[in-house]
C-alpha positions as CSV (number, residue, x, y, z in Angstrom):
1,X,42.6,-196.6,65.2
2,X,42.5,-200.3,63.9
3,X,40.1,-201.1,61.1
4,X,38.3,-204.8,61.2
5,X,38.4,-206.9,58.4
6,X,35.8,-206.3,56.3
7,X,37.3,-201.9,56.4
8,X,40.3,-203.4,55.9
9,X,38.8,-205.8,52.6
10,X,36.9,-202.1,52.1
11,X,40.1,-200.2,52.0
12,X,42.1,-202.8,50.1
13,X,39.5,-202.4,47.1
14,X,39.5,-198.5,47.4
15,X,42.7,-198.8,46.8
16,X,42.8,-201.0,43.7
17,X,40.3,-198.8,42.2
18,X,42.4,-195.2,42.9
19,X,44.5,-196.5,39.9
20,X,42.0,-196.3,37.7
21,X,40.4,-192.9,38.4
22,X,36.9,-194.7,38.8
23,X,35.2,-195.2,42.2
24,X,33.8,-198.8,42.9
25,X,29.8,-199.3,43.2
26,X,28.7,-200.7,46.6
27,X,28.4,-204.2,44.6
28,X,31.7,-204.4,43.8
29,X,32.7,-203.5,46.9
30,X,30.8,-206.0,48.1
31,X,32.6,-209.0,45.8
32,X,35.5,-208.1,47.2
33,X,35.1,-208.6,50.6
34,X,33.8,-211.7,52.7
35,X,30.4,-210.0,53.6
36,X,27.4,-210.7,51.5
37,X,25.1,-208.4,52.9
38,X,25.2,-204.8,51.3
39,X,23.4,-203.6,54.0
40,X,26.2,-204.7,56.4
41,X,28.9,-202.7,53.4
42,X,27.0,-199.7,53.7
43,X,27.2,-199.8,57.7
44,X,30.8,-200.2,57.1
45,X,30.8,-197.4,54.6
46,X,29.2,-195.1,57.0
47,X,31.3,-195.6,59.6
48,X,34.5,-195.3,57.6
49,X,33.5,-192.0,56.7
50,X,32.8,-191.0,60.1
51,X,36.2,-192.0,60.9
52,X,37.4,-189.9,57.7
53,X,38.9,-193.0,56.1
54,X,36.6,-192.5,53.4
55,X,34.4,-189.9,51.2
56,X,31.2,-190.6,50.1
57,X,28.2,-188.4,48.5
58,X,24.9,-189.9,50.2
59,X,22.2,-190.6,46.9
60,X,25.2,-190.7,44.2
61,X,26.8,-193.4,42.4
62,X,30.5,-194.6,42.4
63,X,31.5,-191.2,44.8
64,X,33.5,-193.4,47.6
65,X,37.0,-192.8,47.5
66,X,39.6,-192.4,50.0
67,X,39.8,-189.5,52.0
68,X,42.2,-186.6,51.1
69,X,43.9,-186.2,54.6
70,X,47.1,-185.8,56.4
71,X,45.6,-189.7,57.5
72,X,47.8,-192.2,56.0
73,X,46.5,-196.2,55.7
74,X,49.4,-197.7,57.2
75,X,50.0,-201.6,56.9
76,X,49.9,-203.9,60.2
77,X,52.1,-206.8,59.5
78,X,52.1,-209.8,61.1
79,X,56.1,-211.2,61.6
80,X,54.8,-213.9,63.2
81,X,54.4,-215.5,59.7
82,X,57.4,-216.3,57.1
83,X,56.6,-214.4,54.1
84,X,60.1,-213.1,51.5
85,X,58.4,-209.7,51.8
86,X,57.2,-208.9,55.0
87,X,54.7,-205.9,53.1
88,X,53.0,-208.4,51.2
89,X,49.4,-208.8,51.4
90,X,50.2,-212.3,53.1
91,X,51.9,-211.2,55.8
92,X,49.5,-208.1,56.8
93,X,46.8,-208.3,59.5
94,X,45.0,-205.4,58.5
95,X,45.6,-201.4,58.1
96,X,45.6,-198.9,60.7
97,X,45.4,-195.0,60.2
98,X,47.6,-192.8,61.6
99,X,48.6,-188.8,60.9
100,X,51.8,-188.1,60.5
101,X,53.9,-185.5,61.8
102,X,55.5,-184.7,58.0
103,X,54.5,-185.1,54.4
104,X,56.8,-187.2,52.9
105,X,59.0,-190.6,54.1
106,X,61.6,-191.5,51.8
107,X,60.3,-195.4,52.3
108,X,57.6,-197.4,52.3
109,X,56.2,-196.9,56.3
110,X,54.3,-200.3,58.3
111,X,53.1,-200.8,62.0
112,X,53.6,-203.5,64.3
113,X,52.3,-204.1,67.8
114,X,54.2,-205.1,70.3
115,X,54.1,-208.5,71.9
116,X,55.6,-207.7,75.1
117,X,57.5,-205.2,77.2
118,X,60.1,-204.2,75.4
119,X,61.9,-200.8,77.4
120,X,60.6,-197.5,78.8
121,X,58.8,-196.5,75.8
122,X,57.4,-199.1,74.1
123,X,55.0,-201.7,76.1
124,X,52.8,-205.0,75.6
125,X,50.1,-204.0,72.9
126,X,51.5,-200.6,71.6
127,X,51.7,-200.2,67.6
128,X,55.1,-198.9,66.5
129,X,55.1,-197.1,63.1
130,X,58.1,-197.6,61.5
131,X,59.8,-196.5,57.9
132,X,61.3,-199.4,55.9
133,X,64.8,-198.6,55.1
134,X,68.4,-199.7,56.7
135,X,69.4,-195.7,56.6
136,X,70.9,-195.1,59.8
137,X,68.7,-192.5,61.9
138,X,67.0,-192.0,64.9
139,X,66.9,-193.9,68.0
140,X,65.4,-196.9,67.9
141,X,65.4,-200.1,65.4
142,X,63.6,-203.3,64.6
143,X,64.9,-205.9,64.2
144,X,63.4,-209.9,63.6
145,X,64.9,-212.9,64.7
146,X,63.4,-215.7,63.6
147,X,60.1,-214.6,63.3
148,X,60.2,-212.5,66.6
149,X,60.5,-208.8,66.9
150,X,63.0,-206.7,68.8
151,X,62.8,-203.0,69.4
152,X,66.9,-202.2,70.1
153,X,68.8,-198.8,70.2
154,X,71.4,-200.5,68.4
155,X,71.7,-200.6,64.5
156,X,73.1,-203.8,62.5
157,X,72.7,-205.4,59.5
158,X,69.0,-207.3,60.4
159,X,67.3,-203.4,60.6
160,X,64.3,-203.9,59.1
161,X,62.8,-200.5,59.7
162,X,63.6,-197.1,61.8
163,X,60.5,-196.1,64.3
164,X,59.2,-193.0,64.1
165,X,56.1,-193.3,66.2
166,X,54.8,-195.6,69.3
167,X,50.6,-195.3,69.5
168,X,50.0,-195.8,72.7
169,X,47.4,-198.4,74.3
170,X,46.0,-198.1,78.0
């Protein structure tokens, strides 16, 4: 599922505040985003918790934090754009969540959607979830050439990340 901007700006400051131990008040939530309605950041609120992005106690203050769940907030970066650091916040379109089939990754994991047909498995407008590492591993690779993505069985030394899921999109 793909989160929208202003769940994404919602996330993003969810995040932030998980460092702190303190949940953010619906203003501050609020500051950090582009909306300036907090009607519109409760909406948002609601349906991020119906999604299970989120938890939230109706009636109390600073009780939103992010959900405990097998759910992971994965990155969706954009390689369309030069950044040094593809994971910087620059160079990501938003977050999607996805549920992983294990606990742990040794790296950092992203998504990309694909731009075209690429092979049998992965078509125009699927998002791969990849791990960021140059480990040798599994079957398929990404790899970017300037500034364009290609999904290859074969490993060199321009590996940016090891797939280890394809979401599908009809």
């Amino acid at each position: 599922m793909e989160l929208d901007k202003i769940d994404t700006q919602i996330v993003n400051t969810l995040i932030e505040y998980s460092n702190s131990n303190i949940s953010p008040s619906m203003r501050e939530i609020q500051k950090n985003t582009d909306c300036q309605s907090l009607s519109t950041i409760h909406k948002h609120c609601n349906s991020l918790a119906e999604k299970g992005i989120i938890e939230k106690n109706d009636n109390q203050k600073r009780t939103i934090k992010l959900a405990k769940t097998k759910s992971r907030i994965i990155p969706l970066v954009n390689f369309e754009k030069y950044c040094k650091n593809f994971l910087d916040m620059d160079c990501i379109l938003g977050f999607i969540s996805w549920t992983p089939d294990r606990d742990e990754y040794e790296y950092p994991l992203f998504a990309v959607k694909a731009t075209d047909d690429y092979n049998d498995i992965i078509h125009k407008n699927d998002i791969v979830i990849a791990e960021n590492t140059f480990k040798d591993g599994k079957d398929y690779y990404i790899e970017e050439k300037q500034n364009k993505l290609y999904f290859t069985d074969k490993h060199s030394l321009k590996c940016i990340g090891r797939i280890i899921s394809v979401i599908k999109y009809m």
